[in-house]
C-alpha positions in Angstrom: 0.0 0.0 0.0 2.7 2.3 1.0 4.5 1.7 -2.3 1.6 2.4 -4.4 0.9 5.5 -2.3 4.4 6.6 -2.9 4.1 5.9 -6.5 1.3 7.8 -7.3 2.3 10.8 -4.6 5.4 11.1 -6.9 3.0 11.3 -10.2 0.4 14.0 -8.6 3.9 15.9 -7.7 5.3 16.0 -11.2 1.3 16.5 -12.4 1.3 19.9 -10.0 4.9 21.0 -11.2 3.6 20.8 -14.7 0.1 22.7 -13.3 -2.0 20.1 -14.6 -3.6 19.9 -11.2 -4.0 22.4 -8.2 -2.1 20.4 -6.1 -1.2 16.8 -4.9 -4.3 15.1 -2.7 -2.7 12.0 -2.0 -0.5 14.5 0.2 -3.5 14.9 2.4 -3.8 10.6 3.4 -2.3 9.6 6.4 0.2 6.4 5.4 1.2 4.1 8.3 5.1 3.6 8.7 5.6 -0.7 7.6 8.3 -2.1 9.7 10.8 -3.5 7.6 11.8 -7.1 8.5 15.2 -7.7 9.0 16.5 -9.9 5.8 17.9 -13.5 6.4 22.0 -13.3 6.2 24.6 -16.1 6.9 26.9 -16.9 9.3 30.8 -17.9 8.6 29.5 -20.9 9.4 27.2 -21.1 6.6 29.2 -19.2 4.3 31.8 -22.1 4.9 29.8 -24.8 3.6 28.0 -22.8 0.9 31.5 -22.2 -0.7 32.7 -25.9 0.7 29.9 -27.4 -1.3 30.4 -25.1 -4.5 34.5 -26.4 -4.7 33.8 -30.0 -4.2 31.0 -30.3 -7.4 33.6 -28.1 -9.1 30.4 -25.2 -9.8 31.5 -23.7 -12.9 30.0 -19.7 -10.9 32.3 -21.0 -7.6 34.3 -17.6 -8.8 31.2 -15.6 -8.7 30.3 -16.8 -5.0 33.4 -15.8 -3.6 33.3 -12.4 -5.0 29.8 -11.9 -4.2 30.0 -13.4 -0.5 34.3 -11.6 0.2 33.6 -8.4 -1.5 30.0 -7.3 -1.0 29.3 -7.0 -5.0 26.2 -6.1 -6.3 24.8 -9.0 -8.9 24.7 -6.4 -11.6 28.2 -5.5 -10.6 29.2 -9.3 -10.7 27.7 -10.0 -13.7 29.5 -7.2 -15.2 33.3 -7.7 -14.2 35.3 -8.5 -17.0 38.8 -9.7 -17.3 39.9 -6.4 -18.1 39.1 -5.1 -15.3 40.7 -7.5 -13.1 44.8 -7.4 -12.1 45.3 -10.8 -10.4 49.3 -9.8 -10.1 48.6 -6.5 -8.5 45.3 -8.2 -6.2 42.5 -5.5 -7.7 39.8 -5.7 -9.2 38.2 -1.9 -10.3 34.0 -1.7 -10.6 32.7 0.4 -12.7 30.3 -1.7 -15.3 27.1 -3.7 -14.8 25.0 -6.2 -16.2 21.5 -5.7 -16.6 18.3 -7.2 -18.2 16.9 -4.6 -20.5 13.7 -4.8 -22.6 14.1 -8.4 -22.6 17.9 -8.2 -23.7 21.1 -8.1 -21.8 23.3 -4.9 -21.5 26.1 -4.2 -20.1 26.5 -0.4 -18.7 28.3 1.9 -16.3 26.9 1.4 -12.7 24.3 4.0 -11.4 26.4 6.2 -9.8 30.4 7.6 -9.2 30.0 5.9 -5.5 30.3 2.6 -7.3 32.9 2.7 -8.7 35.9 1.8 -7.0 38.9 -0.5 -7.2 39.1 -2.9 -4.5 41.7 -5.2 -3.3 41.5 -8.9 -3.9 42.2 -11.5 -1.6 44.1 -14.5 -1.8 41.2 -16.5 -1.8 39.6 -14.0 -4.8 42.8 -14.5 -6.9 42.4 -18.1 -6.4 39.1 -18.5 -7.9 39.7 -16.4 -10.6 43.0 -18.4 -12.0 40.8 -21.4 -11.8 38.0 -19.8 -13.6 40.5 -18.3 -16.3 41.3 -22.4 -16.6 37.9 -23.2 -16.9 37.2 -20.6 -19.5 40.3 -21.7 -21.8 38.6 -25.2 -21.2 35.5 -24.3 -22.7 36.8 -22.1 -25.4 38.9 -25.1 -26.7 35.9 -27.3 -26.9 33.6 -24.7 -28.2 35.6 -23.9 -31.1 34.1 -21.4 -33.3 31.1 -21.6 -31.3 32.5 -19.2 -28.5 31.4 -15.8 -28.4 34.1 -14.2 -26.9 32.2 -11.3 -24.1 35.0 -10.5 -22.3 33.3 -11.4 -19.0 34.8 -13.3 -16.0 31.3 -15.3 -15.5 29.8 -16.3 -18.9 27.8 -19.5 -20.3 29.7 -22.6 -21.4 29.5 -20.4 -24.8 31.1 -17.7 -23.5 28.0 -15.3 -23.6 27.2 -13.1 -20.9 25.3 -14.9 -17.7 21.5 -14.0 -17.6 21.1 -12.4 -14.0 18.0 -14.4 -12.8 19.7 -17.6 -14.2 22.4 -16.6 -11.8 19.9 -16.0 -9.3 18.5 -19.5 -9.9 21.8 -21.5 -9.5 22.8 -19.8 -6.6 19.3 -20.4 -4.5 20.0 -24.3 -6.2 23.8 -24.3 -4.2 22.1 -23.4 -1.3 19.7 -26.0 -0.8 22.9 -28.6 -1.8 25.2 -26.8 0.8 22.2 -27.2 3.4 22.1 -23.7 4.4 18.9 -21.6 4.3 18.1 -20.4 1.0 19.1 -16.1 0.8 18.7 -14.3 -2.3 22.0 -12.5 -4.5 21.3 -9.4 -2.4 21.2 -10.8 1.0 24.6 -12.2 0.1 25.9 -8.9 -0.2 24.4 -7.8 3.4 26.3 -11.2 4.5 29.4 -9.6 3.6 28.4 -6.6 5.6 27.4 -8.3 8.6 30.6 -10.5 8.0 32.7 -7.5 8.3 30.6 -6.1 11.3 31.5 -9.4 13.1 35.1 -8.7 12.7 34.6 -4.9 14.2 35.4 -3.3 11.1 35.1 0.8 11.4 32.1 1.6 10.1 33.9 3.8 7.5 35.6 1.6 6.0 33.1 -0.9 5.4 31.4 2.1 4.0 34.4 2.3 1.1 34.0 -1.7 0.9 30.8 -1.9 -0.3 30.2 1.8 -2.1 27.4 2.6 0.2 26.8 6.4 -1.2 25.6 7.5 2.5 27.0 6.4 5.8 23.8 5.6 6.9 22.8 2.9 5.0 26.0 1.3 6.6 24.9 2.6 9.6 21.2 0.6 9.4 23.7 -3.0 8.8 25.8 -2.2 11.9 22.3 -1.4 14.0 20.9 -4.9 12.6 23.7 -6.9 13.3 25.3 -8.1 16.8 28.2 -8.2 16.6 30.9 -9.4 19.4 31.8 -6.4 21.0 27.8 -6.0 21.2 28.0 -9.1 22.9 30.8 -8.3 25.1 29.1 -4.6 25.9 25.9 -6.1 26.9 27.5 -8.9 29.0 29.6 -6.2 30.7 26.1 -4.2 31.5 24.6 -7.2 32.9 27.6 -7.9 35.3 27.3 -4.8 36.7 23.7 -4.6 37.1 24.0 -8.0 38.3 26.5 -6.5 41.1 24.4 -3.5 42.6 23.2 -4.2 45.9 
């Protein structure tokens, strides 16, 4: 309801600007605030497994999991990186293209904003993935023949086209259920990586940088969601000394 309210608040707005109408009436309805529900995220001991499972079966996207789940991308982002983009000598990876479904074809464009972009370090485990996927890819190319079509992207079909996003949505809900962790979608992936990095009492500021948010308090609404150890230890140390007034 809200949604729709917002929707057609927004139309009547642009409807007054253009003085089509006297003014906006749907500014005049009272909207209750929804309560957002708190999104399911993993553990490091589910991310373990999920990415346990994916190596032993050899998954042909284990590359895309580990960037997804170590670096907070988005699955436009993902979808996007392509090998030029990627330094596996120097560790960096910059972000700055997306992959997107668009009247029914797939594009691949700049990302939304300048926030986005970034180049980010990459892990040992990141650089692993990616040699194995560059194996995998001269693999498939050899069997393909002239059959490849030759994108450019680090993830791509067995063809080497680009990777339709709700396909990779599909295949990653499928690993779930064979890791036996609790089905998440792409994007609560990405909040894992947050919550991940609020375990490990990262600043808030620099998780910020990690995952582009454009406005500290998006980062800020993870951190609030998420108990983290020194949460924990703060509460525990409350309790004690509650516990210890006479």
């Amino acid at each position: 309801m809200r949604q729709a309210w917002t929707i057609l608040s927004s139309a009547l707005n642009a409807a007054q600007r253009d003085e089509l109408i006297a003014r906006n009436v749907a500014g005049l309805v009272r909207m209750p605030v929804p309560r957002t529900s708190r999104p399911l995220i993993w553990s490091v001991d589910q991310v373990r497994p999920f990415l346990q499972s994916a190596d032993a079966d050899a998954d042909p996207l284990m590359v895309g999991y580990v960037l997804l789940l170590v670096l907070g991308l988005r699955r436009g982002e993902l979808l996007g990186l392509a090998w030029e983009d990627v330094d596996v000598d120097n560790g960096e990876a910059r972000i700055a293209w997306q992959l997107q479904r668009v009247d029914g074809g797939i594009v691949r464009r700049p990302t939304k904003t300048a926030s986005s972009d970034a180049v980010l370090p990459l892990p040992d485990l990141c650089t692993d993935a990616l040699a194995r996927r560059a194996q995998l890819e001269s693999r498939w190319r050899s069997e393909a023949g002239e059959a490849w079509q030759n994108c450019g992207l680090v993830l791509t079909t067995r063809y080497g086209m680009p990777l339709d996003p709700r396909n990779f949505h599909r295949m990653f809900k499928e690993r779930a259920v064979k890791a036996g962790v609790p089905v998440i979608s792409v994007h609560s992936a990405r909040r894992t990586c947050a919550s991940l990095l609020v375990a490990m009492n990262v600043h808030p500021r620099v998780a910020m940088a990690i995952l582009r948010h454009s406005q500290i308090a998006v980062t800020m609404d993870i951190y609030a969601q998420v108990s983290s150890d020194g949460t924990r230890k703060a509460l525990s140390s409350l309790g004690s000394r509650i516990g210890e007034m006479p």
